[in-house]
C-alpha positions in Angstrom: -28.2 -10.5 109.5 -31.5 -12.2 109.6 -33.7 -12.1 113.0 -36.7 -13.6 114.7 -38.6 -15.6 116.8 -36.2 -18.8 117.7 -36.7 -19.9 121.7 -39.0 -16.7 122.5 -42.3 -17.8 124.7 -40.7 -21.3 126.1 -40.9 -23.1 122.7 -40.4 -26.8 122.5 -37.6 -28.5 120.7 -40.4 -28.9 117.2 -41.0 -24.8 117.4 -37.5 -23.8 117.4 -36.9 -26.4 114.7 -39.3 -25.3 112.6 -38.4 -21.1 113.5 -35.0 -22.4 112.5 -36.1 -23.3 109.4 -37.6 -20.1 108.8 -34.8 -18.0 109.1 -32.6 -20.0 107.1 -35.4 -19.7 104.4 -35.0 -16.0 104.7 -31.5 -16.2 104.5 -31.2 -18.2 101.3 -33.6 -15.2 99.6 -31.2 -12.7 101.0 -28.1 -14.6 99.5 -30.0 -14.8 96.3 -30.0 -11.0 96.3 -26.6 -11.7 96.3 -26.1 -10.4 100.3 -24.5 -12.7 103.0 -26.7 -13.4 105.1 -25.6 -14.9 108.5 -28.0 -16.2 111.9 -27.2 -15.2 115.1 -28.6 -18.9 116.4 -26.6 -20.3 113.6 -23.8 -18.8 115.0 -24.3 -19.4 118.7 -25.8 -22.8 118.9 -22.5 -24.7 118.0 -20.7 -23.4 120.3 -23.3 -23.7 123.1 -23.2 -27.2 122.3 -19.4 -27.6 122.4 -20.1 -26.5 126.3 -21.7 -29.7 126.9 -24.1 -28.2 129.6 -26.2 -25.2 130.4 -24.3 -22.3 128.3 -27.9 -21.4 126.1 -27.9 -18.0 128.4 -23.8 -17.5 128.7 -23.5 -17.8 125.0 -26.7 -17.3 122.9 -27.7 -13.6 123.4 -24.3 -11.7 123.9 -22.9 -13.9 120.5 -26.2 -12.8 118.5 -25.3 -9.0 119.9 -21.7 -8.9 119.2 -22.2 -10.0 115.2 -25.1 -7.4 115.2 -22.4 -4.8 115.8 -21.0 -6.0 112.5 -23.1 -6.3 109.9 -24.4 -4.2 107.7 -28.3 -4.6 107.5 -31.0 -7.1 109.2 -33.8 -8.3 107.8 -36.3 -8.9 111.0 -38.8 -11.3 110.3 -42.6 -11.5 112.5 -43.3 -12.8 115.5 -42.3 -12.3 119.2 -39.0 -12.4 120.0 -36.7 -9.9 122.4 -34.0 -11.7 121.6 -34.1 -10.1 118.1 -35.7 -6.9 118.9 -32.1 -6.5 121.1 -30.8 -7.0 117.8 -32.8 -4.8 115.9 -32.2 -2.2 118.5 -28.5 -2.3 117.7 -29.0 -1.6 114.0 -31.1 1.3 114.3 -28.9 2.9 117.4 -26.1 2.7 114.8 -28.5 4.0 112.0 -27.9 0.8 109.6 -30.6 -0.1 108.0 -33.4 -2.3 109.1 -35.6 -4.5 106.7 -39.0 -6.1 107.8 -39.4 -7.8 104.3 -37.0 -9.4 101.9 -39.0 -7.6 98.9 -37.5 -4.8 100.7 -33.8 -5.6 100.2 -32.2 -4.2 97.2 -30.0 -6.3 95.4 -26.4 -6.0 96.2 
């Protein structure tokens, strides 16, 4: 799993864009280890947009928690974010390991 800043400190449509972007950047190193790597917004934003209306709270955070509980390893990249640090906090409660760098990840 990869994790990080997304929507954290009210960011505009641009921001989240561009933090989107990030994370899919760090996934595509961690499939090149030859992991899969999957995004909890990745995940969660189709399906809050299938709700057609305000499900961003209903859908985003307990989605992103439920996968956390089954992967194997998260990569958590900078920056602010609670939203991932709830994540992160699930990997290391269930003692699976928790990367901060993708030089860090060994190849599978």
């Amino acid at each position: 799993m990869v994790a990080g800043p997304y929507s954290s400190g009210g960011a505009d449509a641009a921001t989240r864009a561009a933090r989107a972007a990030a994370l899919n950047r760090a996934a595509l190193a961690v499939f090149r280890l030859g992991h899969v790597p999957i995004l909890g917004v990745n995940l969660a934003l189709p399906v809050i947009a299938a709700a057609e209306g305000d499900a961003y709270e209903e859908v985003m955070m307990p989605l992103s928690l439920a996968l956390a509980e089954r992967c194997d390893a998260i990569l958590r990249l900078p920056g602010d974010s609670e939203g991932a640090d709830a994540e992160v906090a699930r990997f290391a409660a269930a003692g699976k390991p928790v990367f901060r760098a993708v030089d860090d990840i060994p190849p599978a």
